[in-house]
MOPAC internal coordinates of N, CA, C and O (Angstrom, degrees):
PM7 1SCF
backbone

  N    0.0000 0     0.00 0     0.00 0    0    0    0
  C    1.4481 1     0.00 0     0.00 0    1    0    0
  C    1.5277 1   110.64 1     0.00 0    2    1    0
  O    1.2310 1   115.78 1  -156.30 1    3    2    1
  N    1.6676 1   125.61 1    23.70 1    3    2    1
  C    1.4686 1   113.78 1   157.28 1    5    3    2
  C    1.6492 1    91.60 1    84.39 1    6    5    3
  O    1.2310 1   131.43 1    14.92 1    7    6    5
  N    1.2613 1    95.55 1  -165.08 1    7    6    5
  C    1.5291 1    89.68 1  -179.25 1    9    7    6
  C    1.7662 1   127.39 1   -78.75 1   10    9    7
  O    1.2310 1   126.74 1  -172.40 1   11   10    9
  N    1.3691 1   104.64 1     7.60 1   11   10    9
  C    1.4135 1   115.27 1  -151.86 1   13   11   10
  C    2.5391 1    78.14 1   -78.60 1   14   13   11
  O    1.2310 1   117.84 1   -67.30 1   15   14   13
  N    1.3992 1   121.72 1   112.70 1   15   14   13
  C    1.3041 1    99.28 1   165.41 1   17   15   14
  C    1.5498 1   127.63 1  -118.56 1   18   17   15
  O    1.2310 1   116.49 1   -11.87 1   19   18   17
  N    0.9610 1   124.27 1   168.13 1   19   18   17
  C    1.7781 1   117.03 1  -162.41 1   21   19   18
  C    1.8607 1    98.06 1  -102.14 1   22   21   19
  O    1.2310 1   144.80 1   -24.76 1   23   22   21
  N    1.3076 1    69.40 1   155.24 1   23   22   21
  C    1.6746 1    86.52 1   162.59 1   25   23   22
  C    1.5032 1   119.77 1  -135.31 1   26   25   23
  O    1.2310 1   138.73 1   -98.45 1   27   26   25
  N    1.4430 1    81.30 1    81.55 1   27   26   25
  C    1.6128 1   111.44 1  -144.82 1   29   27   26
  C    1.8442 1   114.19 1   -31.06 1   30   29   27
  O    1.2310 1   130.63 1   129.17 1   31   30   29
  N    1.6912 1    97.10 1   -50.83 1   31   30   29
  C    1.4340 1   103.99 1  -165.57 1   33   31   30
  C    1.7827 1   106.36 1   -81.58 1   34   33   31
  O    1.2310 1   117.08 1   167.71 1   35   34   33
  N    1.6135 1   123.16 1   -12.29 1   35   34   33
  C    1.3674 1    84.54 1   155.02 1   37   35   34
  C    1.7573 1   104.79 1  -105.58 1   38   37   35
  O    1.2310 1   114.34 1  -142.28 1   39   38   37
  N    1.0039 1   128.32 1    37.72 1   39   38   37
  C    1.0213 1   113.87 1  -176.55 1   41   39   38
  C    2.0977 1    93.44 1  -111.12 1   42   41   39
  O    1.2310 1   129.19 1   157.06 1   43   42   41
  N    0.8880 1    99.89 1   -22.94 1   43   42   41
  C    1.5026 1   106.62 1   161.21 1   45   43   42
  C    1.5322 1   123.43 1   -66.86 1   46   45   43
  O    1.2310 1   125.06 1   144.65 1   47   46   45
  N    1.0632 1   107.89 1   -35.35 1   47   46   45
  C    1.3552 1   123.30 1   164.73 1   49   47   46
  C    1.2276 1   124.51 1   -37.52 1   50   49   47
  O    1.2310 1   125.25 1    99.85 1   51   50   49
  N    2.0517 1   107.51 1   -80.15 1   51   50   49
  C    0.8056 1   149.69 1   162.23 1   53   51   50
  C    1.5492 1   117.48 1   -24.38 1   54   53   51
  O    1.2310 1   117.46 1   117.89 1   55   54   53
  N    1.1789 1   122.44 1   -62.11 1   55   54   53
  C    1.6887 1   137.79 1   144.69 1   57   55   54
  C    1.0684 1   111.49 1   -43.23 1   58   57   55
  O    1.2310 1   105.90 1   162.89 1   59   58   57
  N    1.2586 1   143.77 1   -17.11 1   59   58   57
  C    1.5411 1   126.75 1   178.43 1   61   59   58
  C    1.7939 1   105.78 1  -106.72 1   62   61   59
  O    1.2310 1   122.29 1   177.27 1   63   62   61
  N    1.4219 1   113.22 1    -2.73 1   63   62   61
  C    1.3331 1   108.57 1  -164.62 1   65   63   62
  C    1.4246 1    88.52 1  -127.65 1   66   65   63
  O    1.2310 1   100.56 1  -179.14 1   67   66   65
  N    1.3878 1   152.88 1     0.86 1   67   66   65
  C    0.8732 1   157.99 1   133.83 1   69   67   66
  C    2.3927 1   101.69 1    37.20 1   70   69   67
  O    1.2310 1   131.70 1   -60.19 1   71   70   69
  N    1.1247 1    95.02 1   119.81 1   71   70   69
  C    1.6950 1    94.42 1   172.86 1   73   71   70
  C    1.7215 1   134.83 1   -84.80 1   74   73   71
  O    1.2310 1    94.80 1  -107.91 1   75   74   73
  N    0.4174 1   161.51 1    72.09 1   75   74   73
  C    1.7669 1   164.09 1  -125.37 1   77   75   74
  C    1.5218 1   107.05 1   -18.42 1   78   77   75
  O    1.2310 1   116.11 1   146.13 1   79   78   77
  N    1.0010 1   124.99 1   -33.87 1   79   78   77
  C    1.5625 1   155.47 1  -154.42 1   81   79   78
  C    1.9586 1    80.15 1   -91.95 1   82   81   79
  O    1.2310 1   117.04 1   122.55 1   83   82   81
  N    1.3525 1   123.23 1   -57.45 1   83   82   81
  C    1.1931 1   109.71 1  -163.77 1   85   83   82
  C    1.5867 1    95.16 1   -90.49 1   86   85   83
  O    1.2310 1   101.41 1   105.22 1   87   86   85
  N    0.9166 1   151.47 1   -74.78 1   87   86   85
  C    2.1293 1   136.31 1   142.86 1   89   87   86
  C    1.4706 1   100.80 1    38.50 1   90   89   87
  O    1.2310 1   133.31 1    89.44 1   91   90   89
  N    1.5047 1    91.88 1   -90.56 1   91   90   89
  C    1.2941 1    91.79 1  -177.25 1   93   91   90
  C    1.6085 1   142.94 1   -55.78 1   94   93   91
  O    1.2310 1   123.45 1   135.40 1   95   94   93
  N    1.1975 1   110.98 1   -44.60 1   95   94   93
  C    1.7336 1   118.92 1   153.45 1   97   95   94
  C    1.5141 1   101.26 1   -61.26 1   98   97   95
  O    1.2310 1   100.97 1    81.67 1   99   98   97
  N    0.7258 1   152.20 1   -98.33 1   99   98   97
  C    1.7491 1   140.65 1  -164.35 1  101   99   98
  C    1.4780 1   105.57 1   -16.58 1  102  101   99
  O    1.2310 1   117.54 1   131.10 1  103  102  101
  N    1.7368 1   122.29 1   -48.90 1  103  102  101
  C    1.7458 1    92.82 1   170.63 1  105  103  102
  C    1.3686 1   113.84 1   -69.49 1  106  105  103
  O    1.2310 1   122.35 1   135.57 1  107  106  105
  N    1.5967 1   113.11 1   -44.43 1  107  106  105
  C    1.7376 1    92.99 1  -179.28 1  109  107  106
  C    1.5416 1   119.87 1   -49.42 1  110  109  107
  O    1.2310 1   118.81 1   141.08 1  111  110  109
  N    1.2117 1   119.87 1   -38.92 1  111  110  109
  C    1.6201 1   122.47 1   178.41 1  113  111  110
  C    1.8317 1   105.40 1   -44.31 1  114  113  111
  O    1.2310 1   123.39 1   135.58 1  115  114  113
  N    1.5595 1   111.10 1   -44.42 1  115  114  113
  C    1.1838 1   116.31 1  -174.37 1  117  115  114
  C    1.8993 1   120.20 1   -60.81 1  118  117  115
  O    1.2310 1   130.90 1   174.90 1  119  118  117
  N    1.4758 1    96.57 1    -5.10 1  119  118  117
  C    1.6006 1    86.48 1  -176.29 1  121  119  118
  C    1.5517 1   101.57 1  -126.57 1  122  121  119
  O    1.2310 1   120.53 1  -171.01 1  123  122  121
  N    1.5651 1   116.60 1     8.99 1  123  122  121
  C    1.8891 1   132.63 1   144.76 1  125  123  122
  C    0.9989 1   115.47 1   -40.44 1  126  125  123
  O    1.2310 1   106.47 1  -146.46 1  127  126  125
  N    1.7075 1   142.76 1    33.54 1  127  126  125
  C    1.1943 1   133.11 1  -150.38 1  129  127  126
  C    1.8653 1    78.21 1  -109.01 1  130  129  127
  O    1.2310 1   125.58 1   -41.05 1  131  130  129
  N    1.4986 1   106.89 1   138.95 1  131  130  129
  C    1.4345 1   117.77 1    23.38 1  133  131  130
  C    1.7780 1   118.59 1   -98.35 1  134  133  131
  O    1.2310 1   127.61 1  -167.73 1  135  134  133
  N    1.4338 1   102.97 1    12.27 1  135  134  133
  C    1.6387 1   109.96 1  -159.34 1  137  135  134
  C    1.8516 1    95.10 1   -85.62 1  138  137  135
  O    1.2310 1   120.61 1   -40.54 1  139  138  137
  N    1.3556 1   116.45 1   139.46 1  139  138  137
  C    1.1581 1   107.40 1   141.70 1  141  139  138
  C    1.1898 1   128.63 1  -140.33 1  142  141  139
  O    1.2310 1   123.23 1   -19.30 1  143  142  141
  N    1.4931 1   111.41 1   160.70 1  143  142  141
  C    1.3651 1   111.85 1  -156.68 1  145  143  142
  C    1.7985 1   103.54 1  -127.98 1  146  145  143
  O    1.2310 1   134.10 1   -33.71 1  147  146  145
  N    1.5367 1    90.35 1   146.29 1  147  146  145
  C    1.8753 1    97.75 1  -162.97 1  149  147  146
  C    1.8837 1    87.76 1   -94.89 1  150  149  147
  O    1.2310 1   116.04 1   -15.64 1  151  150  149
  N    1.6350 1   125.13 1   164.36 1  151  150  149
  C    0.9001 1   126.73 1   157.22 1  153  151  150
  C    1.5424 1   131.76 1   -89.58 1  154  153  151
  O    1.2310 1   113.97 1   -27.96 1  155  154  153
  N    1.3958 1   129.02 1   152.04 1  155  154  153
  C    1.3328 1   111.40 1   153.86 1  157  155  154
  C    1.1985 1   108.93 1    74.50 1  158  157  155
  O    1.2310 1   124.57 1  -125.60 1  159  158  157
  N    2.1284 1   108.84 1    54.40 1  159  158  157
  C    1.5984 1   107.30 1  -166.47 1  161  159  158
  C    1.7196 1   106.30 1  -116.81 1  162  161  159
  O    1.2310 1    99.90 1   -23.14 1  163  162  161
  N    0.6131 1   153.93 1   156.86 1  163  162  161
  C    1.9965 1   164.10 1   164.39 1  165  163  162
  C    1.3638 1   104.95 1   -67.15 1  166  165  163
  O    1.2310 1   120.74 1   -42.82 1  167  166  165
  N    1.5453 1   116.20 1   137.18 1  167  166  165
  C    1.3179 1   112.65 1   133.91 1  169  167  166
  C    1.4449 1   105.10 1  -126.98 1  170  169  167
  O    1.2310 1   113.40 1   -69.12 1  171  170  169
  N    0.7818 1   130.08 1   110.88 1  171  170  169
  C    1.5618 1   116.15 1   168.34 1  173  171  170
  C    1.8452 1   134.26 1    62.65 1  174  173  171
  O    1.2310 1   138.59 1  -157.27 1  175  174  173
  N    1.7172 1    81.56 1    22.73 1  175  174  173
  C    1.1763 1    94.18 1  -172.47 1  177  175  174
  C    1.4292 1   112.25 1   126.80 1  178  177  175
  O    1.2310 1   124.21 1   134.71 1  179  178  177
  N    1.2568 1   109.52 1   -45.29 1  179  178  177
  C    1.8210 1   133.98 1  -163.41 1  181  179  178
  C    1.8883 1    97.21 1   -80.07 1  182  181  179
  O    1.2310 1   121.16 1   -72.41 1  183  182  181
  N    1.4386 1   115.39 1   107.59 1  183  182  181
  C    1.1571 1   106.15 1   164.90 1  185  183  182
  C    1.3721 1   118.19 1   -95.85 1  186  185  183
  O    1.2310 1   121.08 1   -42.21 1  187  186  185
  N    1.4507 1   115.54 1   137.79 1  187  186  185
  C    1.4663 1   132.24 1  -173.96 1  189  187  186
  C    2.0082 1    91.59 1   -95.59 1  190  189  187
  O    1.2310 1   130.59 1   -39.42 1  191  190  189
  N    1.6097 1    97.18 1   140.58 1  191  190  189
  C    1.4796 1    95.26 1   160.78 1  193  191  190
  C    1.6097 1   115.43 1   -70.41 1  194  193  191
  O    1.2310 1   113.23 1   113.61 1  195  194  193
  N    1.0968 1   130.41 1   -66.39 1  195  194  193
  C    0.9208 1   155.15 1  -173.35 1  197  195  194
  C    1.5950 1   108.99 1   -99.97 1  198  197  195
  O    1.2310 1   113.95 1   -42.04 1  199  198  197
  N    1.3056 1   129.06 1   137.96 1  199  198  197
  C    1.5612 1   125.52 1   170.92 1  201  199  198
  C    1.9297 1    88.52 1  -175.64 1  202  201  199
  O    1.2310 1   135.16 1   -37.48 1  203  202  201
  N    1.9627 1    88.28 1   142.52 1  203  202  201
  C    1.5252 1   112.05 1  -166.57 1  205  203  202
  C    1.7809 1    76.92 1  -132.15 1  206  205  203
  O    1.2310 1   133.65 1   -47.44 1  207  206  205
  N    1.7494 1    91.22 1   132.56 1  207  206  205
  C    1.6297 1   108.56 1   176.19 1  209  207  206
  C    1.5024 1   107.81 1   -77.13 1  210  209  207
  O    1.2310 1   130.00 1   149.58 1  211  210  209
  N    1.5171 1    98.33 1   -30.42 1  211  210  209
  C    1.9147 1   106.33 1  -173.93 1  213  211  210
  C    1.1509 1   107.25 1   -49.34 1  214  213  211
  O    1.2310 1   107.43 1   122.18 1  215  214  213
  N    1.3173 1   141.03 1   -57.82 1  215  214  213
  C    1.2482 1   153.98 1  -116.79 1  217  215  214
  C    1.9762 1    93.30 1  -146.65 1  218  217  215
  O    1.2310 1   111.94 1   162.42 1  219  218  217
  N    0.9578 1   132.81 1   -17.58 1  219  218  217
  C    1.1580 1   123.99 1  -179.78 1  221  219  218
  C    1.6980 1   106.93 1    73.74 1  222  221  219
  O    1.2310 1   109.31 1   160.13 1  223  222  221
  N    1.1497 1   137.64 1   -19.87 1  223  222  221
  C    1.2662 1   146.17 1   168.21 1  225  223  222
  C    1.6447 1   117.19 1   -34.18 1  226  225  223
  O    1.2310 1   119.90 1   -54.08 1  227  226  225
  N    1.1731 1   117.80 1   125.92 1  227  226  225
  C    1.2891 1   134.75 1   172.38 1  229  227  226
  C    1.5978 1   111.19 1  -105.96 1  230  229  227
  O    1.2310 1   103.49 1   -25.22 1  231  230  229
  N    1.1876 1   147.97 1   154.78 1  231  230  229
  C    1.4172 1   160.85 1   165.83 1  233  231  230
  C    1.5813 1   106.41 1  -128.28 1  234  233  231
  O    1.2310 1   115.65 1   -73.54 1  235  234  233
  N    1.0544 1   125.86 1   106.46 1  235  234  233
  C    1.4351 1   154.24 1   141.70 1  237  235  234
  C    1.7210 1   123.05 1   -62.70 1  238  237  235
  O    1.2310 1   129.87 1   -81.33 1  239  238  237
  N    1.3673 1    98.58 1    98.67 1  239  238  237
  C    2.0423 1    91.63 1   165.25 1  241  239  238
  C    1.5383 1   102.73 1  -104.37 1  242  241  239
  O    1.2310 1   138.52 1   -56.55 1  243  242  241
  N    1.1501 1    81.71 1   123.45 1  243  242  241
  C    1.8617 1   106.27 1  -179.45 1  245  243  242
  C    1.4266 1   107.17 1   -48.82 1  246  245  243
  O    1.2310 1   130.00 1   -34.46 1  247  246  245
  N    1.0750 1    98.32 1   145.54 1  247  246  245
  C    1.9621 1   101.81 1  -166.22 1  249  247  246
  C    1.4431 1   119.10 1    81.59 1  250  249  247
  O    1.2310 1   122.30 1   175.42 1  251  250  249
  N    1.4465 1   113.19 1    -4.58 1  251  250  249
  C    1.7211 1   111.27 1   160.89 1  253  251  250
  C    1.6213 1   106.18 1  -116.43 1  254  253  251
  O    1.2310 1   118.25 1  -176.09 1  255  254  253
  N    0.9653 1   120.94 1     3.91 1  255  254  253
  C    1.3478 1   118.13 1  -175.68 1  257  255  254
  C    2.0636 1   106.15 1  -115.77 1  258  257  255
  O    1.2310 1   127.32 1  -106.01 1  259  258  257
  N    1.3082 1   103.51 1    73.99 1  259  258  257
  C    1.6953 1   115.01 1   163.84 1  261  259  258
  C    1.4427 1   113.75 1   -35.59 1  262  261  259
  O    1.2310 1   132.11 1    -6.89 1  263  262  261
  N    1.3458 1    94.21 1   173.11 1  263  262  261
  C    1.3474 1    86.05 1  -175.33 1  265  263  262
  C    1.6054 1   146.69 1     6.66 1  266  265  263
  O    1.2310 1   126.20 1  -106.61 1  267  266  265
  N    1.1335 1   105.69 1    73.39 1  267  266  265
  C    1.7929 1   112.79 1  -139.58 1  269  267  266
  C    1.3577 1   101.85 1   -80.67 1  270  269  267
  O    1.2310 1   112.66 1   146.27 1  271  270  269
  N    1.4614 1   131.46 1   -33.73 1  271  270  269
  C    1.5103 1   100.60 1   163.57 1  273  271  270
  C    1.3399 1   149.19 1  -102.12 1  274  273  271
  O    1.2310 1   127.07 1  -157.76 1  275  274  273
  N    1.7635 1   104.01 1    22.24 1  275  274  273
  C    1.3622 1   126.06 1   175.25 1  277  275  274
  C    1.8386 1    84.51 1   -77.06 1  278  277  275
  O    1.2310 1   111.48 1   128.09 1  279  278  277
  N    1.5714 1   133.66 1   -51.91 1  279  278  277
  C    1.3310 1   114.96 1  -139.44 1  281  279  278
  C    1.3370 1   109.82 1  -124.90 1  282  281  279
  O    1.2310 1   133.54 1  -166.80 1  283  282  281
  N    1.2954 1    91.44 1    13.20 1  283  282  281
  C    1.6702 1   116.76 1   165.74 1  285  283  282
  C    2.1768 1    95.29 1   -83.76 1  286  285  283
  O    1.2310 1   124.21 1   137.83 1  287  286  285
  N    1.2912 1   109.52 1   -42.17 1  287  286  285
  C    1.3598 1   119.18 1  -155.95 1  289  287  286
  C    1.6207 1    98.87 1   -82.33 1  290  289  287
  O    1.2310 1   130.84 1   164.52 1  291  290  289
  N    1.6113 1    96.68 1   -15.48 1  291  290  289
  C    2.0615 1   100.16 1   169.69 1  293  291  290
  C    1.1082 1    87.72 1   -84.56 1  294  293  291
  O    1.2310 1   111.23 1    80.66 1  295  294  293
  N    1.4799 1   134.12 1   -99.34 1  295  294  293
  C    1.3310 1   112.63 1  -159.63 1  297  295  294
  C    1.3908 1   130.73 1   -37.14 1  298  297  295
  O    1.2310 1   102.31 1   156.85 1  299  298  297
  N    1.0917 1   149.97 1   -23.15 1  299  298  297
  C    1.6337 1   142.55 1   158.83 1  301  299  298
  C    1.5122 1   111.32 1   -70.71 1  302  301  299
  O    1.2310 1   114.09 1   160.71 1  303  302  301
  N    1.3494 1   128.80 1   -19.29 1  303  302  301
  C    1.4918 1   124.93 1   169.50 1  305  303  302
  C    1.8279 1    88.26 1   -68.53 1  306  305  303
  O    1.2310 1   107.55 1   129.35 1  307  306  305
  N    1.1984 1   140.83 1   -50.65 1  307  306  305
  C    1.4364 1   119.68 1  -142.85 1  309  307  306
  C    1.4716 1    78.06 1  -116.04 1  310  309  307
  O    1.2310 1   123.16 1  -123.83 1  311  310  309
  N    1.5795 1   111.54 1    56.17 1  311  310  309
  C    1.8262 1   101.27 1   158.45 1  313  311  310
  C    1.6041 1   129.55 1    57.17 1  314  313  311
  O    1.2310 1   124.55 1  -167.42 1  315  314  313
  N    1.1841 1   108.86 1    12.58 1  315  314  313
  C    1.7132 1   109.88 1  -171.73 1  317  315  314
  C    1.4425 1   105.83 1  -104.79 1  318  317  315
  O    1.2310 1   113.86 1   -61.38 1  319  318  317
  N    0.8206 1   129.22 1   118.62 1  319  318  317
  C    1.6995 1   157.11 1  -164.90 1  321  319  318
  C    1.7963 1   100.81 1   -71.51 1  322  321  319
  O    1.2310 1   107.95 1   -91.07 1  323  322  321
  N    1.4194 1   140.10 1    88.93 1  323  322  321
  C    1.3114 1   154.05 1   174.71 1  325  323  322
  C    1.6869 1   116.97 1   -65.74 1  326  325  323
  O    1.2310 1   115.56 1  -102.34 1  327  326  325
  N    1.6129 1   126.04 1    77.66 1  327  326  325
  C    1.1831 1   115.25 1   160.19 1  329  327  326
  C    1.9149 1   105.54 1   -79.42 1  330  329  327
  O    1.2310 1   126.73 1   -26.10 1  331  330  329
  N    0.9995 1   104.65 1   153.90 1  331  330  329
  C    1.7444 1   120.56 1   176.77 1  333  331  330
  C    1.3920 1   102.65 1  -135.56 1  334  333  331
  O    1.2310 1   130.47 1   -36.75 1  335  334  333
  N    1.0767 1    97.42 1   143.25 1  335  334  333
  C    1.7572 1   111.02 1  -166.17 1  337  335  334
  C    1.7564 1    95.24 1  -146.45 1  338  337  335
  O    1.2310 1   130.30 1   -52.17 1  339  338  337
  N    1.6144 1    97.75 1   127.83 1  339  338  337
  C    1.1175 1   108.04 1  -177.34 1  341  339  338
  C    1.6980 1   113.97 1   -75.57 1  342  341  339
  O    1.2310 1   118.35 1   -27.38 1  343  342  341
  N    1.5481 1   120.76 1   152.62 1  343  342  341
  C    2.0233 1    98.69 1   162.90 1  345  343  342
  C    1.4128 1   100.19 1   -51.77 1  346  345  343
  O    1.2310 1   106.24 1   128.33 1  347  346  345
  N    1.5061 1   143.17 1   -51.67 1  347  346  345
  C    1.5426 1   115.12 1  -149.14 1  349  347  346
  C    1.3878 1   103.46 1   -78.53 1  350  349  347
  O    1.2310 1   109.22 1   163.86 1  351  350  349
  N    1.4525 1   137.80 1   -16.14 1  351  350  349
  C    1.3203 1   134.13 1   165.98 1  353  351  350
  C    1.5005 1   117.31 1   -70.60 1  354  353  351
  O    1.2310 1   119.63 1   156.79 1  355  354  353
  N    1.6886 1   118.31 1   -23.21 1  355  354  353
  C    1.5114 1    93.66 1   167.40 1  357  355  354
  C    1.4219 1   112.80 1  -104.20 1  358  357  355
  O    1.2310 1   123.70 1  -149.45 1  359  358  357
  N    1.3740 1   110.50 1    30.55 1  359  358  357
  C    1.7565 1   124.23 1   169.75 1  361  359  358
  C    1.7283 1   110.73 1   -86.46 1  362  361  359
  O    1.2310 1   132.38 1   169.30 1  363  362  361
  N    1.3902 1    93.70 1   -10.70 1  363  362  361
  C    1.7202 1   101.44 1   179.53 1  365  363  362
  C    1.4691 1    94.24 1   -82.56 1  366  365  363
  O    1.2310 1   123.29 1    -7.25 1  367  366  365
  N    1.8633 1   111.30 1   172.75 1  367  366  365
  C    0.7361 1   119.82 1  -179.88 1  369  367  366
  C    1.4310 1   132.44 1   -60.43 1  370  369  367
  O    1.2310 1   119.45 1     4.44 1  371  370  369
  N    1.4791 1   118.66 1  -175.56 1  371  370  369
  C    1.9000 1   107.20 1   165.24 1  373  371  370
  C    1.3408 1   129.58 1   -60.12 1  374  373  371
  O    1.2310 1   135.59 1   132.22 1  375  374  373
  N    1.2541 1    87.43 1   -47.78 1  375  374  373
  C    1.6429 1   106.56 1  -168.55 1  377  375  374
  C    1.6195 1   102.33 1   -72.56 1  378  377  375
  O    1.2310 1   118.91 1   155.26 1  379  378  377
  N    1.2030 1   119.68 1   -24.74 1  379  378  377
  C    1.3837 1   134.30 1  -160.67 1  381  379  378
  C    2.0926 1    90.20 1   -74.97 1  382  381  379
  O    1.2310 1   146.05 1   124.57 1  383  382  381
  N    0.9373 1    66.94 1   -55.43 1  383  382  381
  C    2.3250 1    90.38 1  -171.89 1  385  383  382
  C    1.5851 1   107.30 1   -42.14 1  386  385  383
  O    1.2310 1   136.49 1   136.86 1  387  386  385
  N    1.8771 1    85.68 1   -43.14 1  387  386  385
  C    1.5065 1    86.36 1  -158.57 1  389  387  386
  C    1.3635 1   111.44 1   -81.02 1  390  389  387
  O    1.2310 1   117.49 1   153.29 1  391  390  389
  N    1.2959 1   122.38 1   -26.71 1  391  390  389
  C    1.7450 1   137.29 1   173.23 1  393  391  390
  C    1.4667 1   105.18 1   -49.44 1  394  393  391
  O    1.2310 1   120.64 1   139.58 1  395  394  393
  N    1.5828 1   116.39 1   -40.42 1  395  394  393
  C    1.7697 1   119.34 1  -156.85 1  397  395  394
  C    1.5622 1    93.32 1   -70.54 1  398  397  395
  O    1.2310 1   128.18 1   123.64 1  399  398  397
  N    1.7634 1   101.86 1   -56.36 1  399  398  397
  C    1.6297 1   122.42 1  -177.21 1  401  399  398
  C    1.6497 1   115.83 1   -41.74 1  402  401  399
  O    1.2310 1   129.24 1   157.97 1  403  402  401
  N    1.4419 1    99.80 1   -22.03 1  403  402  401
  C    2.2481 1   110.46 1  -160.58 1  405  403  402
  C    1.6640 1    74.33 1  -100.50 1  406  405  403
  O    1.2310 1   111.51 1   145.61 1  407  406  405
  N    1.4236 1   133.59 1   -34.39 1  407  406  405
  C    1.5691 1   108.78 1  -165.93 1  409  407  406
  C    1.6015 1   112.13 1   -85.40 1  410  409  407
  O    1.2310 1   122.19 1   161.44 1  411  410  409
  N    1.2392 1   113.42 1   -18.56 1  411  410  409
  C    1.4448 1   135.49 1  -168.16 1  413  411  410
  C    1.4152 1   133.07 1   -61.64 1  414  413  411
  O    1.2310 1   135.71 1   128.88 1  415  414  413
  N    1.7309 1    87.19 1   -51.12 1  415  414  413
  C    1.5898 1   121.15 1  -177.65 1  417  415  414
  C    1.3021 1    99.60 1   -62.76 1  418  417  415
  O    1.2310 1   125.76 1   -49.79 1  419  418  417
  N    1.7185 1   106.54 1   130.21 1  419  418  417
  C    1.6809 1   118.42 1   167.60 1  421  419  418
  C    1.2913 1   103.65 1    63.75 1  422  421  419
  O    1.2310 1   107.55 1  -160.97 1  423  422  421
  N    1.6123 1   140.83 1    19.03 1  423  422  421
  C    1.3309 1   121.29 1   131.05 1  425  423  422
  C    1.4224 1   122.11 1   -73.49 1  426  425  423
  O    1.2310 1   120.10 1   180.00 1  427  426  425

C-alpha cells in the first residue's frame, strides 16, 4: 500500500468495532465506484476512517480525528488528499453523501 502503513492490530480492531457513523459511510463509499476505499487505515500513527490508495484520498469524520491540524498536516506532507465529514453531514441522505464525496475527490 505505498507509503500509507498499518498498525495492523489496532487497526484490526478498529474494523471490527466500527461506529454507526462509520456503517453508514462504508455503504455510501460502496457505490464510489470506481474508487474504493478500505476502513480503519495508519499513517504513522494518524488513523484515517476511510482511505483509497488510487486516489491518495483520506475521509475523516469529525470527532475521530484529535488534534486535527497536527495530523491532518501528516497526511498532506505524504500527499493524501483530506475530505472531513461532519456526523450531521453523514445524517443526510445517500445520494446526498455521495454527490459531496463525487465533488470532493482530487481537490
Amino acid at each position: 500500500m505505498g507509503s500509507v502503513s498499518f498498525n495492523q492490530r489496532r487497526a484490526k480492531k478498529k474494523r471490527q468495532n466500527l461506529s454507526p457513523l462509520q456503517i453508514k459511510l462504508k455503504a455510501v463509499l460502496k457505490d464510489l465506484a470506481p474508487y474504493s476505499f478500505r476502513e480503519c487505515i495508519s499513517l504513522h500513527e494518524v488513523f484515517m476512517d476511510f482511505y483509497c490508495h488510487e486516489i491518495k484520498t483520506a475521509i475523516i469524520i469529525d470527532g475521530n480525528f484529535e488534534t486535527k491540524s497536527d495530523k491532518e498536516k501528516i497526511l498532506r506532507e505524504n500527499g493524501i488528499h483530506v475530505i472531513q465529514l461532519g456526523k450531521k453531514e453523514i445524517q443526510y441522505p445517500h445520494e446526498i453523501i455521495l454527490l459531496y464525496l463525487f465533488e470532493n475527490i482530487g481537490q
